[in-house]
C-alpha angles and dihedrals in degrees: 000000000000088000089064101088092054106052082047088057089041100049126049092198077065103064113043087049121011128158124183129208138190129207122195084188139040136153131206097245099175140299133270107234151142114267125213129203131166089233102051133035114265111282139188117249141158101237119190119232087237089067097079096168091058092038088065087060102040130098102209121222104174147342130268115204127181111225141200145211099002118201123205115224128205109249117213110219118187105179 
């Protein structure tokens, strides 16, 4: 939360919309990454961490969670 003034600062998206969530709960699903594979040409795909065998061929590039009972928070915006 304390975050919240700069990004607002920092984006200027932010500050004409912005909209804050909270989460008690989330889980690592998988990861967003290129595959790569000696019989195609590298491609972007969510794989999910139970997916060992396509793990092992994959560059990740972020993580994906799965998240629950999300809250919405009042944002004081003073600007």
């Amino acid at each position: 939360m304390r975050c919240i003034p700069e990004a607002l600062d920092a984006c200027p998206h932010l500050q004409h919309q912005a909209h804050v969530y909270t989460s008690p709960d989330y889980k690592p699903w998988g990861v967003k990454g290129i595959v790569v594979s000696p019989s195609r040409p590298p491609t972007l795909h969510d794989v999910p961490l139970t997916d060992c065998h396509t793990l092992e061929y994959t560059l990740a590039r972020a993580l994906i969670v799965h998240v629950s009972d999300l809250r919405p928070e009042m944002v004081q915006n003073d600007r």
